[in-house]
N, C-alpha and C positions, 0 to 999 in steps of 0.2 A: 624836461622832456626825457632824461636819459633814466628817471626815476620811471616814466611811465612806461618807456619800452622793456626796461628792468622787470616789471611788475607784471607787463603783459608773458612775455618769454617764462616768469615762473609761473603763471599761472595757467600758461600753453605747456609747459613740461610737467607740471600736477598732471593737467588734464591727459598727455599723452601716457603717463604710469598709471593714472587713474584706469586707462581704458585699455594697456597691456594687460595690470592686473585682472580686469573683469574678464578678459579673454581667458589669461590662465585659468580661472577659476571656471569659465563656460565649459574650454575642453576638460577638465577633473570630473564636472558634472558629467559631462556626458561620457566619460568613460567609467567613470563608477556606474553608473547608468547602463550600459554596454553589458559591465559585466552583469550585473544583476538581473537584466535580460537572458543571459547566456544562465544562469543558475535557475532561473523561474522554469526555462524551457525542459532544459536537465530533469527538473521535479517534476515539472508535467508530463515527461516521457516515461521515468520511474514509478511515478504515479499511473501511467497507464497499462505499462506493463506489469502492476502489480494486480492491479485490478483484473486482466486478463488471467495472469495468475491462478489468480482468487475465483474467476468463474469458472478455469477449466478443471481448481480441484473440485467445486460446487458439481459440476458435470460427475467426473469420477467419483462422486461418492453417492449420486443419485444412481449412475450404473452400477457401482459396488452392491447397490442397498438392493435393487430391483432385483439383482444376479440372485442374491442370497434369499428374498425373497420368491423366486422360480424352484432357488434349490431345496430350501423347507418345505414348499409345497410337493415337491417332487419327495421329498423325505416321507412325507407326510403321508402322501399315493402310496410308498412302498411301504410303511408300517400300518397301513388301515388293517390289512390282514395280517399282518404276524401277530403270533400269538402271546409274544412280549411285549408287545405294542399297550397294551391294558395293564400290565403290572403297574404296579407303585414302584417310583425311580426313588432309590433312599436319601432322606433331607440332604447328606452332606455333598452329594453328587446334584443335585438340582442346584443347591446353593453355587456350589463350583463353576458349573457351568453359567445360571446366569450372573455371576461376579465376571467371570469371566468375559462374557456378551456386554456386559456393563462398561469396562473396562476399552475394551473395543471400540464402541461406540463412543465412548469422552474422547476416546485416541482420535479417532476421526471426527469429532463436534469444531469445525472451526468458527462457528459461529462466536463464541469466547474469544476467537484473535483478530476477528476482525473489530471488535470493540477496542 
């Protein structure tokens, strides 16, 4: 008899560490858990705020672009009549300028960093 109560009590105190340990390992889960919650939200708030970012330079360069396009036309109004307005601009100064406008516009292309 003293065999079987022997037998029972280790197989009650297995059981009893069996089900501490499942505990320890339940709270690890759910605090690894916790955290990685806490990191998901992080990124999804970074992620939000980037993307906001990302539309209000989309904004500023649609208003940049439109500006500039008012002020060429405006350019444009005031050299219909001047009378250097018809001259030939010479190649190395056309070239200049549009490298330069070229230039310009890659500086502001973000469409490249959002890929």
């Amino acid at each position: 008899m003293n065999k079987l109560y022997t037998t029972i009590a280790i197989v009650f105190a297995f059981m009893i560490y069996v089900n501490v340990e499942l505990y320890r390992d339940k709270m690890a889960i759910e605090k690894t858990n916790d955290e990685l919650l806490g990191k998901i939200e992080r990124l999804n708030q970074d992620f939000a705020k980037n993307n906001q970012i990302i539309a209000d330079n989309e904004q500023s360069k649609r208003e940049l672009e439109n500006e500039s396009i008012k002020r060429q036309e405006r350019i444009n109004e005031q050299l219909k009549n001047n009378y250097c307005a018809n001259e030939r601009v010479p190649a190395y100064i056309a070239d200049s300028l549009y490298n330069r406008a070229k230039s310009l516009r890659q500086s502001t292309d973000t469409s490249q960093l959002i890929k």
